[in-house]
C-alpha positions, 0 to 999 in steps of 0.5 A: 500500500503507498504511503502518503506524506501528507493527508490532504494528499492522501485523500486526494489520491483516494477521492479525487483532486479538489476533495478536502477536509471540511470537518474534524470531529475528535472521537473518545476511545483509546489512550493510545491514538487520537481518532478522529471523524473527517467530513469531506467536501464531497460528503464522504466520512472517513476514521483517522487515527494518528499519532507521533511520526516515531510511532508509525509502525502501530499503523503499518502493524494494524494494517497487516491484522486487518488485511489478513481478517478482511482476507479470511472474508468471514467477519467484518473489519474496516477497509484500509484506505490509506496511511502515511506520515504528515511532514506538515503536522509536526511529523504525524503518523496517520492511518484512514480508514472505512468509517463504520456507523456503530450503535445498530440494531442485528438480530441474533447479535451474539450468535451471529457475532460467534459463528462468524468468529469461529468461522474466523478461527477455521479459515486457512493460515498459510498465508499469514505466517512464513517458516512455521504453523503460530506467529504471524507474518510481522511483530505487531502490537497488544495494546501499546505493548511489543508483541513478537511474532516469530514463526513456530510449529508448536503452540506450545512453545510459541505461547510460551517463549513469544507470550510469556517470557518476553512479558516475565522479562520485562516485569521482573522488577515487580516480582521478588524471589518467591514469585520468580522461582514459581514463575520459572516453575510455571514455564518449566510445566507449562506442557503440562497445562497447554494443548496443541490446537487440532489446526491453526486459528487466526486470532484477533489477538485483543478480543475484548468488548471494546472491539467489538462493534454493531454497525448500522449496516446491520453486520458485526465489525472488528476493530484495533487487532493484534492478530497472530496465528494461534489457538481459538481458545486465546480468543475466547479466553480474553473475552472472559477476562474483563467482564465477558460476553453474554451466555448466549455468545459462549453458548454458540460459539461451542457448536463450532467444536473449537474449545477442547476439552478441559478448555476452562483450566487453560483459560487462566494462562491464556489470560495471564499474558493480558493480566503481564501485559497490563502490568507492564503498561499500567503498573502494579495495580495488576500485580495481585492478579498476575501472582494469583493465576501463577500460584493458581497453576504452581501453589 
């Protein structure tokens, strides 16, 4: 995809010469990008995140996870229209997008939104990871935090040394010599715990709530994804971390056989890369939660 070196070139290359700006509306959601709704001149709508010039690879890396959701052709995801670097605006970054009308009205939201997840999870993954079955095709973001993407053909060890321990790492100065001997124990047993998936699963990589939306066109649309080629159950295992969905998503979502069994033992380990990355983002606020799932799973 070109990148653009300013955004009123960008728009003028997608909607034509002589189409502008003609109102900017800030939009609340993430404390990592600024968002934006741009009206052009010629009616159009667009959603604009940006952020500072040194923080352009987020967009490069949110463009690869929405390509690689929209080529799956199961669920919808906002269409990519452009990104570059604004020299004109202190150096910007910026990433256009498909603006999606939330708040509508789906019959069967929750079933829909769940068999078309799983569809999702089924789709073939060849195309997304080079030189193994797990990773992804470029290191991407959770959050704000690096995530690392590095082929494997083992679920296992990918979880484990391209989830866990980059995380462990970087929040050792939380943990005392207690916790680090149970954490070492943890990563020493953790075949015991995790199971290979019976195929690979593309993930969304972040699914909580909150990226989640309705549109008014009447279909389900993923936002903001940190994807990688994983288990289904990580997916599934992040939707319960911070409230969960309703029993009737769960309940439709088991139909499509993804969740092995004793699923719910796995759940927690899945999460704790969530609960690791919260901490290193937010503080120790999330240190009594890291240390609760790792003694829940070594005592």
């Amino acid at each position: 995809m070109e990148m653009f070196t300013s955004i009123e070139s960008a728009l003028s290359s997608i909607y034509g010469n002589g189409v502008k700006i003609a109102k900017t509306s800030s939009i609340a959601g993430g404390d990592i990008n600024k968002a934006y709704k741009l009206v052009l001149t010629d009616g159009s709508q667009v959603f604009m995140k940006s952020n500072t010039k040194e923080n352009a690879s987020f967009f490069t890396a949110e463009i690869a996870g929405l390509n690689a959701i929209a080529k799956t052709k199961t669920i919808g995801t906002p269409r990519v229209l452009g990104s570059g670097t604004d020299e004109t605006k202190a150096g910007c970054s910026f990433l256009l997008l498909e603006f999606i009308d939330c708040n509508g009205q789906i019959s069967n939201y929750w079933e829909t939104f769940a068999h078309q997840l799983a569809d999702m999870h089924k789709a073939e993954t060849e195309d997304f990871v080079n030189g193994g079955k797990y990773g992804f095709l470029c290191d991407n973001y959770i959050g704000a935090g690096f995530q690392i993407n590095t082929a494997c053909d083992s679920w296992i060890a990918f979880f484990r040394d391209y989830r866990l321990k980059p995380q462990f790492k970087q929040a050792a100065p939380y943990f005392d010599a207690a916790d680090l001997k149970k954490i070492e124990k943890l990563l020493e047993n953790i075949e015991n715990i995790l199971v290979e998936p019976k195929h690979p699963s593309l993930l969304h990589g972040d699914m909580w709530s909150g990226n989640v939306i309705a549109g008014n066109d009447g279909r389900v649309w993923l936002i903001d994804p940190a994807v990688y080629v994983g288990h289904a159950e990580a997916d599934i295992a992040m939707t319960e971390l911070f409230g969960g969905f309703p029993r009737t998503f769960y309940d439709a979502y088991k139909e499509s056989g993804l969740l092995q069994p004793e699923y719910g033992r796995r759940r927690d380990i899945y999460n704790l890369y969530h609960l690791l990355n919260h901490l290193n983002i937010f503080g120790r606020t999330y240190l009594s939660s890291v240390r609760r799932v790792v003694e829940g799973y070594v005592g």
